[in-house]
Each structure stands twice: as C-alpha cells, then as structure tokens.
C-alpha angles and dihedrals in degrees: 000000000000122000089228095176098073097045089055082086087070102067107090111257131180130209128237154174103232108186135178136180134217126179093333105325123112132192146141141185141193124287138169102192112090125124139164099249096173131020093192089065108020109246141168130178125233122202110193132168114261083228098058114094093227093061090057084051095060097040088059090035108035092212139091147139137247121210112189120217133232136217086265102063113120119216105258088075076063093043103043096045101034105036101053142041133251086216103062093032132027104241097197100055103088094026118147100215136359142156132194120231129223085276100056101254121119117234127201103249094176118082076007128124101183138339139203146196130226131204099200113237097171148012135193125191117246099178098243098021129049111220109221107205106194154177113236106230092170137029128171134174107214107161136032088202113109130278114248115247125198088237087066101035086064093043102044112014125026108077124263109255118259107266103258110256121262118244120253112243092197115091125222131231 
C-alpha cells in the first residue's frame, strides 16, 4: 500500500490571506485551498479549518477576500495571520498596509498580485475543513510578480527547523 500522506505534497498549492468581516471585526488567516471552479458564473472554492475564526465569520456572512500571495512575502505575514487567532488578538490593528474592497472586507495589497472577493453560494462539509463554494463579485490584478506557492514557501521561506540537542552523556546524579 502507498504511503499517500506524504505524496499529497506533491499537488501544486498556493498560499493565501483569506479575511472576512462581521459587525465591525475584521480578521483573516492563511489558507492554501482557492481555485477557479466556473468561469459562467464566475466561481472559486475555499477550503478553511472548522477551528479558524474566520471560518466562523464566513459561515454567518457569507463573504470574504482572497488576497493571493506572491514569492516576496516574509514570514511574519505567515506569522502574524497563521500562528495566532483573531479571536485572542486583532490582526489588523498594527498592519502596515490594508485596503477594504466594494463589499466591505479588507484585503492585504501589499506581497499581493490580485485579490478577489467571494458571495458564498455553497458549503460542504469536509470534517476538519468547511468548502466554501462562491460567486466572484470582485476581482483585481495588483501585482506581475509571482504567486507563492507552498513548494516555495518550504523551500525559501519558512524557517529551517532548530538542529535536535544533543543528549548529555553525562549522567546526573
């Protein structure tokens, strides 16, 4: 039997700040599920963690923006939308730039080639994971630089992991 898990790394994956708003809160996080499903309408797919608030925010809204990344982006655009939660800190307040979209939903202009925003028209299950099925009401090409792909993203951005201690041979007594 094939060990599948580790080949999923081989389907080609981008990386992205999905953010939503509700009343006025806004927040976003890091996903690397978005695709153009339809082209008559218009339509893209979402996957987001059942965990994430902004997943909780689209579920009750039924809106957000996408804001695809490009090869530029540090990590602590990584940092700052993927290894903390909206709901314990506010992620826009010490942003360094930002701009809201027709539907009311900042997007991230900067290490960013295009964004879009989506008006959710379906959702399926996935266990861990909600699919967002939705109509694109807004599309902009900001950027000619390259989308960020999580190929890339391992192999130039994230952080090599610390080298494992080594064990004490002394014993202790």
């Amino acid at each position: 039997m094939i060990n599948i898990e580790n080949k999923l790394s081989c389907i080609g994956y981008g990386l992205y700040v999905l953010t939503a708003r509700e009343g006025e809160k806004d927040n976003g996080c890091i996903v690397n599920v978005v695709a153009q499903v339809a082209d008559n309408p218009l339509r893209m797919l979402i996957t987001v963690n059942k965990k994430n608030y902004t997943h909780d925010m689209i579920m009750n809204t039924r809106k957000f923006n996408v804001s695809a990344l490009t090869e530029e982006t540090p990590m602590k655009v990584f940092s700052h939308f993927g290894f903390q939660s909206g709901r314990d800190v506010n992620k826009f307040q010490n942003c360094e730039t930002e701009k809201r979209s027709q539907n009311g939903i900042l997007y991230i202009p900067k290490f960013t080639n295009a964004y879009f925003s989506g008006e959710v028209i379906d959702t399926m299950d996935l266990g861990s994971h909600t699919l967002f099925i939705a109509e694109i009401t807004e599309a902009k090409v900001l950027d000619d630089k390259p989308s960020l792909t999580y190929s890339f993203y391992h192999k130039n951005i994230k952080p090599a992991p610390a080298p494992a201690k080594e064990a004490s041979s002394e014993k202790k007594v």
